[in-house]
Backbone as CSV, one residue per row, in Angstrom:
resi,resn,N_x,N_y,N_z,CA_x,CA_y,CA_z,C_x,C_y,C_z
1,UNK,6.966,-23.121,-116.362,5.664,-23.763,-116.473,4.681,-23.173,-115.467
2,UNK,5.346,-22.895,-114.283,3.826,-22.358,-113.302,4.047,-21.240,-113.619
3,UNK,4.307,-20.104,-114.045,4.521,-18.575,-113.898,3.538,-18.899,-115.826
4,UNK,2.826,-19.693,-116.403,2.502,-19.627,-117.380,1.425,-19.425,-117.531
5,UNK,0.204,-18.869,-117.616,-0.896,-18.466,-117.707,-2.178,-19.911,-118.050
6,UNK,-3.231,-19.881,-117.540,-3.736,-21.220,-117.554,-4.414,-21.340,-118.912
7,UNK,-4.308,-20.134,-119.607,-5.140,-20.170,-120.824,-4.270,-20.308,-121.484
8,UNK,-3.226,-20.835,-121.444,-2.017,-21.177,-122.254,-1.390,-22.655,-122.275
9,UNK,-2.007,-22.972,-121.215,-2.147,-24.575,-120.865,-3.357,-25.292,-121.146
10,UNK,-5.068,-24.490,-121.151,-6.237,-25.616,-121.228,-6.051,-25.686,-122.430
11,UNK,-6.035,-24.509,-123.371,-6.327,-24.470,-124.560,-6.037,-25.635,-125.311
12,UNK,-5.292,-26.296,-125.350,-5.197,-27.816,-125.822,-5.740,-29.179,-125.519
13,UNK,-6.775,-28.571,-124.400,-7.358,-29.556,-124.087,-8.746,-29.607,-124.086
14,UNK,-9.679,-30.010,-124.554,-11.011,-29.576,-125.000,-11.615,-30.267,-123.662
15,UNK,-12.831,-29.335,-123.128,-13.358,-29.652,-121.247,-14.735,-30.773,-121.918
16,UNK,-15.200,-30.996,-120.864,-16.769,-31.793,-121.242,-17.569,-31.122,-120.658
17,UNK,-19.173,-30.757,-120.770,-19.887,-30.381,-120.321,-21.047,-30.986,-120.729
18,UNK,-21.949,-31.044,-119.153,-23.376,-31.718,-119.361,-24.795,-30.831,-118.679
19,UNK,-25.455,-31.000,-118.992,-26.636,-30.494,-118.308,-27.016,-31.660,-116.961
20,UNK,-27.444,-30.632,-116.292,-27.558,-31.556,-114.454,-28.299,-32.691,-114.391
21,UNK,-28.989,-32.603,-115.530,-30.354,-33.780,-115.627,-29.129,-35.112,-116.308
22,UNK,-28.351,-34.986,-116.642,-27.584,-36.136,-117.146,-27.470,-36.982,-116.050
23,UNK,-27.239,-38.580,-116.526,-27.241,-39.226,-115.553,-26.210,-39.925,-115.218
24,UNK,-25.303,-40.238,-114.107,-24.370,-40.493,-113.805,-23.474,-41.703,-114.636
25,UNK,-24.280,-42.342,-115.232,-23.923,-43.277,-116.236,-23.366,-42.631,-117.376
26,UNK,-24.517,-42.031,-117.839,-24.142,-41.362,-119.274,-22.851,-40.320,-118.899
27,UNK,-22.740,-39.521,-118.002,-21.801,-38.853,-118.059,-20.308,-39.682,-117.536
28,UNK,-20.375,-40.863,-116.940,-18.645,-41.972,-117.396,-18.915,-42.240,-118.095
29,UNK,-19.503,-42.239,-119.075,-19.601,-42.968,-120.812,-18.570,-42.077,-121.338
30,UNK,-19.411,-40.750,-121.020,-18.536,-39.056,-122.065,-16.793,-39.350,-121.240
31,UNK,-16.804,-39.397,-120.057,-15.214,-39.078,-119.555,-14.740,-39.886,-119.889
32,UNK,-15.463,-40.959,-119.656,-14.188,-42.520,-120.441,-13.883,-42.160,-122.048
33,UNK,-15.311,-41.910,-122.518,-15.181,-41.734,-123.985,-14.230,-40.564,-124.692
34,UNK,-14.070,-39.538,-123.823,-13.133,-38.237,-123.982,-11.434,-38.101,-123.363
35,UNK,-12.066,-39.410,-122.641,-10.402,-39.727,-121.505,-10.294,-38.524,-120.725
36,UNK,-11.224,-38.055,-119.961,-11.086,-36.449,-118.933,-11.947,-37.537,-117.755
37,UNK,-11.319,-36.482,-116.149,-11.819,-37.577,-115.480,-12.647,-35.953,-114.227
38,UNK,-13.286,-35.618,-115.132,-14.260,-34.222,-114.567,-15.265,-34.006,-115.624
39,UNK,-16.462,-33.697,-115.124,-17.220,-32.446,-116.254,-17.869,-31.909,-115.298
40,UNK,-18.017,-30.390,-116.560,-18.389,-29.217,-115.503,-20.375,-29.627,-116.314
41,UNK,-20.946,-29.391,-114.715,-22.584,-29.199,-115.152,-22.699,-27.899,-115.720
42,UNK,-23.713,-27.548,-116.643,-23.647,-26.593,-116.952,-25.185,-25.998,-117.100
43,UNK,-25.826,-25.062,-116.991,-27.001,-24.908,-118.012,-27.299,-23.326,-118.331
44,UNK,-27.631,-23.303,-119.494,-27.856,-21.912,-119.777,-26.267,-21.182,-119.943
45,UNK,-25.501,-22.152,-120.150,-23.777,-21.654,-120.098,-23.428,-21.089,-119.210
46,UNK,-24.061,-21.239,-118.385,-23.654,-20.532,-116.700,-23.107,-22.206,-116.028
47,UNK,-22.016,-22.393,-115.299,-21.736,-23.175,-114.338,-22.589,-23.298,-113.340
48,UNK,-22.781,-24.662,-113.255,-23.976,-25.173,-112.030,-22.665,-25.805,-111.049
49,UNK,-22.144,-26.596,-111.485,-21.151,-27.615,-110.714,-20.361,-28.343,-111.528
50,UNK,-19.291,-29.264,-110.764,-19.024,-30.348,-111.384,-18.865,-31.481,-110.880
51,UNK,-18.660,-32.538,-111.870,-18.780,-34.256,-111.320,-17.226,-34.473,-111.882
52,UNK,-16.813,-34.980,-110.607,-15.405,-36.372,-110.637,-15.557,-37.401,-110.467
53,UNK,-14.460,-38.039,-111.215,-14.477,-39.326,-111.315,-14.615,-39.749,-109.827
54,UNK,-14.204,-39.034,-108.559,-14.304,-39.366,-107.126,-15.075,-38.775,-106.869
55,UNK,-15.793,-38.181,-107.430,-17.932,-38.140,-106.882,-18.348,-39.248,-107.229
56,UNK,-17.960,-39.912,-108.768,-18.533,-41.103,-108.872,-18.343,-42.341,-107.963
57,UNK,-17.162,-42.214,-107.305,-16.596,-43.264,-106.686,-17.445,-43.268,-105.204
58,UNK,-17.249,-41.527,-104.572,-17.395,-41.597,-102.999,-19.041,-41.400,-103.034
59,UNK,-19.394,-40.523,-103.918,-21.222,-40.188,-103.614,-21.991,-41.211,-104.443
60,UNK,-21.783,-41.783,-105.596,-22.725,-42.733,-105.931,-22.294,-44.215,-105.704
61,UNK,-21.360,-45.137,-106.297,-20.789,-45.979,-106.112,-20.855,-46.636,-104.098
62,UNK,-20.030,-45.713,-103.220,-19.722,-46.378,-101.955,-21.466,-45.857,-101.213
63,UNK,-21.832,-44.912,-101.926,-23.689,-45.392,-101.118,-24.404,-45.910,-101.685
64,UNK,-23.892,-46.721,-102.934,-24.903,-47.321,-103.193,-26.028,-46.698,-104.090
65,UNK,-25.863,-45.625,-104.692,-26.828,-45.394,-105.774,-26.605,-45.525,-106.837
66,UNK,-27.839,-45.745,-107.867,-28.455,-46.598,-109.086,-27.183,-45.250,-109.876
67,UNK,-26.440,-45.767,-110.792,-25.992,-44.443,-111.641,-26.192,-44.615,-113.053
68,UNK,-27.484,-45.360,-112.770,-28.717,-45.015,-114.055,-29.609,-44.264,-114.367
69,UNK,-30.167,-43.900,-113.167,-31.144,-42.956,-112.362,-30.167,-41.997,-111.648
70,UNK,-29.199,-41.557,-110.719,-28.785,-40.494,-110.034,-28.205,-39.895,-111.217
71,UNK,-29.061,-38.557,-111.411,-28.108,-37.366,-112.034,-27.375,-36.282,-111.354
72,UNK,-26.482,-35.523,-111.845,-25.471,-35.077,-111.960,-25.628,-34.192,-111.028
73,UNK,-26.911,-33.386,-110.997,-27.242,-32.783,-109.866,-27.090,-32.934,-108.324
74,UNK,-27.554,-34.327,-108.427,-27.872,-34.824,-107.105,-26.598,-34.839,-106.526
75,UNK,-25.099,-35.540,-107.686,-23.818,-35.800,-106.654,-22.894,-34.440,-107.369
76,UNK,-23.249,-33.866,-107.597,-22.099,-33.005,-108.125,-21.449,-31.993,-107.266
77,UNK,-20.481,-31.122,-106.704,-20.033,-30.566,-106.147,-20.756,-28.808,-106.581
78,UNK,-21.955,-28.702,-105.627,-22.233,-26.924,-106.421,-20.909,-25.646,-106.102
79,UNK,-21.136,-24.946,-107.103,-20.581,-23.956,-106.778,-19.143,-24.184,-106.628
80,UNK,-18.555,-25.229,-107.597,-16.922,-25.195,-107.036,-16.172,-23.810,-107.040
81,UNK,-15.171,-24.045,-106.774,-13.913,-22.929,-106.943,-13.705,-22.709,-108.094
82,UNK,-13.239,-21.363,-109.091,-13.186,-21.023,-110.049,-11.590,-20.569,-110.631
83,UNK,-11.336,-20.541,-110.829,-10.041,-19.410,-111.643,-10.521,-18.727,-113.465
84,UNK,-9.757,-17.490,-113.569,-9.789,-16.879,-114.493,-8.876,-17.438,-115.378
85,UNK,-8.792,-17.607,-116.608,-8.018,-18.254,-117.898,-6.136,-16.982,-117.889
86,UNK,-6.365,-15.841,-116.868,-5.382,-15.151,-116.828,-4.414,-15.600,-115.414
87,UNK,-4.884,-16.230,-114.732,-4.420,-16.712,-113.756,-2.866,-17.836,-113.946
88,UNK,-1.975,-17.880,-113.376,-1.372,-18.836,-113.907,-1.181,-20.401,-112.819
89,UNK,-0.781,-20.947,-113.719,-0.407,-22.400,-113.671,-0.273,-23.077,-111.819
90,UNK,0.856,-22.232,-111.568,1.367,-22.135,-110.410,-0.232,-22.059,-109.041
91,UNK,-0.634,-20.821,-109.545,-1.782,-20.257,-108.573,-2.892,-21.471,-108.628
92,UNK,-2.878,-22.370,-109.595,-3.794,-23.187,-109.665,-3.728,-24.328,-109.248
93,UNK,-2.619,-24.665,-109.351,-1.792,-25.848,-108.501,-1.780,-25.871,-106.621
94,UNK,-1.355,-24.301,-106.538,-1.714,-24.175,-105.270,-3.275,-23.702,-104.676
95,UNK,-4.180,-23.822,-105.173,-5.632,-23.331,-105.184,-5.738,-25.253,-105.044
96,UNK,-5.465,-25.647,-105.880,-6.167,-27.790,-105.828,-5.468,-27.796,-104.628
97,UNK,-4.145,-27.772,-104.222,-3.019,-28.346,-103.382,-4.116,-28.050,-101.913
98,UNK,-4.154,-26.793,-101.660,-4.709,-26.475,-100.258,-6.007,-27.060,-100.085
99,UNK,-7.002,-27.160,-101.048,-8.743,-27.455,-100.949,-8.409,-29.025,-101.606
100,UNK,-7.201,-29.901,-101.826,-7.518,-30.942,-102.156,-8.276,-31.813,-103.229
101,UNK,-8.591,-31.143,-104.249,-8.894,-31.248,-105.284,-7.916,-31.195,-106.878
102,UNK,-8.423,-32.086,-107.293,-7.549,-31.882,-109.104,-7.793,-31.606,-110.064
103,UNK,-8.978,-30.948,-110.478,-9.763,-30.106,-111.006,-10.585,-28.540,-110.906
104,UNK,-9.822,-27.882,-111.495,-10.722,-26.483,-111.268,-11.709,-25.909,-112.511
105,UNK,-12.420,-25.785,-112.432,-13.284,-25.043,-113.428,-12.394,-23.588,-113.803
106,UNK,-12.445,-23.089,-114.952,-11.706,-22.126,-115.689,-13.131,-21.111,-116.401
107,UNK,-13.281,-19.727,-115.512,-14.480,-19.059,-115.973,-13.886,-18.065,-117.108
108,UNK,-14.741,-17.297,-117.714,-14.649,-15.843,-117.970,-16.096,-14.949,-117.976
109,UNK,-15.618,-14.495,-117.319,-17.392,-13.724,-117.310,-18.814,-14.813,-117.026
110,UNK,-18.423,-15.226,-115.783,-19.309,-16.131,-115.261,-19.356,-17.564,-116.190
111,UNK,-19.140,-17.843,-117.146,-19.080,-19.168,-118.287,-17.947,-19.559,-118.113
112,UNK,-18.025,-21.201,-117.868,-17.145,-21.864,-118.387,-15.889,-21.968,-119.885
113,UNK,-14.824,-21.472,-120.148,-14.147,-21.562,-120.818,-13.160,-22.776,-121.090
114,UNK,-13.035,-24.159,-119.887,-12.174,-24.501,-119.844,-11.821,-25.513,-118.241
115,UNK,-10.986,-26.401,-117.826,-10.944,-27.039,-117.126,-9.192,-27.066,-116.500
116,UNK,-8.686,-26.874,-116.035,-7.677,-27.272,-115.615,-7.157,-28.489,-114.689
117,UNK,-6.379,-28.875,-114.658,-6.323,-29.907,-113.612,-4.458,-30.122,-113.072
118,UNK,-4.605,-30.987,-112.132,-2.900,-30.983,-111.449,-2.318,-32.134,-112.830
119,UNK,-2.927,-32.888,-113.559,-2.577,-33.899,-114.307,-1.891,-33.302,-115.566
120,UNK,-2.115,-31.680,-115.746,-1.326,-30.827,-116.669,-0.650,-30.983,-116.653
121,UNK,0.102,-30.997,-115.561,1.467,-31.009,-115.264,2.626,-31.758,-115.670
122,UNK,2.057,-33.140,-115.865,2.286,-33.838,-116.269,2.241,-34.318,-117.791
123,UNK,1.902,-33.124,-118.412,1.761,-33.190,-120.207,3.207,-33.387,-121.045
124,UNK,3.219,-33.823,-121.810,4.526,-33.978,-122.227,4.465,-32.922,-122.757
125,UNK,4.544,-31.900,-123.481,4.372,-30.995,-124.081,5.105,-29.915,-122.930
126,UNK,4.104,-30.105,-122.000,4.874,-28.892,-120.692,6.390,-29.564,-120.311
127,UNK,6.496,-30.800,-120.043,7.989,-31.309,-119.601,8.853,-30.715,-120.593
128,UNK,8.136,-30.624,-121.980,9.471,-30.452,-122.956,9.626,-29.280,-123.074
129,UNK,8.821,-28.427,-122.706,8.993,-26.461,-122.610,9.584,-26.416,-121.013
130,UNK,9.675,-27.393,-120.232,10.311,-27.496,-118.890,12.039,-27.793,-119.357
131,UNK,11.907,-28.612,-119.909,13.609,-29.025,-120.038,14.463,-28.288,-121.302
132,UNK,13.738,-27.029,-122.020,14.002,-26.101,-123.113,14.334,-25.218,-121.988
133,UNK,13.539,-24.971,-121.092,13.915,-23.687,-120.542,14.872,-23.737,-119.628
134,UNK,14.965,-25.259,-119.090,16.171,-25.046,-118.176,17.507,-25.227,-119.188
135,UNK,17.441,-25.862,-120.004,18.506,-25.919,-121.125,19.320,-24.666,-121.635
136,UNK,18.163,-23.308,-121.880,18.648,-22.384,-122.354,18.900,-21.467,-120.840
137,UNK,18.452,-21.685,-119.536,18.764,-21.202,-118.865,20.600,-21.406,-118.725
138,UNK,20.897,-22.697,-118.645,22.316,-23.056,-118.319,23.056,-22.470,-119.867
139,UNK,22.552,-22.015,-121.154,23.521,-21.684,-121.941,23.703,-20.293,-121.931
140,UNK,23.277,-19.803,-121.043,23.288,-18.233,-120.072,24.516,-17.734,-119.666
């Protein structure tokens, strides 16, 4: 599973994206409504930033701003950390692990392609290509 390429893991998972002017409301409407707990800002298909569910929590929510009025801009993280869709699983896990984060933006050629997160990991889909491979490892 980590030696697996990340474009082999998002691909099943469709990312959210908003323009910066969105407003902190409307965009937990989309994550609740999509069940993803990130979106990447976007405009012009170039990455601006992104908003977590713990931007919503620590920058609008615990100071106290309207997240009717604060857009996406204002709390979003600019310029996060990136990985390439060739990168694997592993490298990305340890890229969140050290900077503390559970979400990475997934580029190619400066655009967003994609989202990864440590909660992959946890896909049933990957457990069951986890317990195939150790299965056929032991019939070795």
């Amino acid at each position: 599973m980590f030696d697996q390429p990340i474009k082999s893991i998002m691909e099943r998972k469709k990312f959210l994206t908003a323009p910066p002017e969105t407003t902190v409301s409307n965009a937990a409407r989309l994550m609740a409504e999509r069940n993803v707990g990130a979106v990447l800002v976007v405009a012009e298909e170039h990455l601006l930033g992104i908003f977590t569910e713990r931007d919503a929590v620590f920058r609008v929510i615990a100071k106290g701003r309207d997240a009717n009025t604060t857009q996406l801009t204002e709390v979003m993280t600019v310029e996060p950390k990136t990985l390439e869709p060739g990168k694997t699983y592993g490298h990305a896990l340890l890229i969140m692990q050290e900077n503390g984060f559970r979400h990475v933006p997934v580029v190619e050629n400066g655009r967003p392609v994609g989202i990864i997160s440590s909660r992959n990991a946890m896909d049933p889909d990957l457990e069951e290509y986890v317990f195939e491979a150790r299965r056929r490892e032991h019939l070795r």
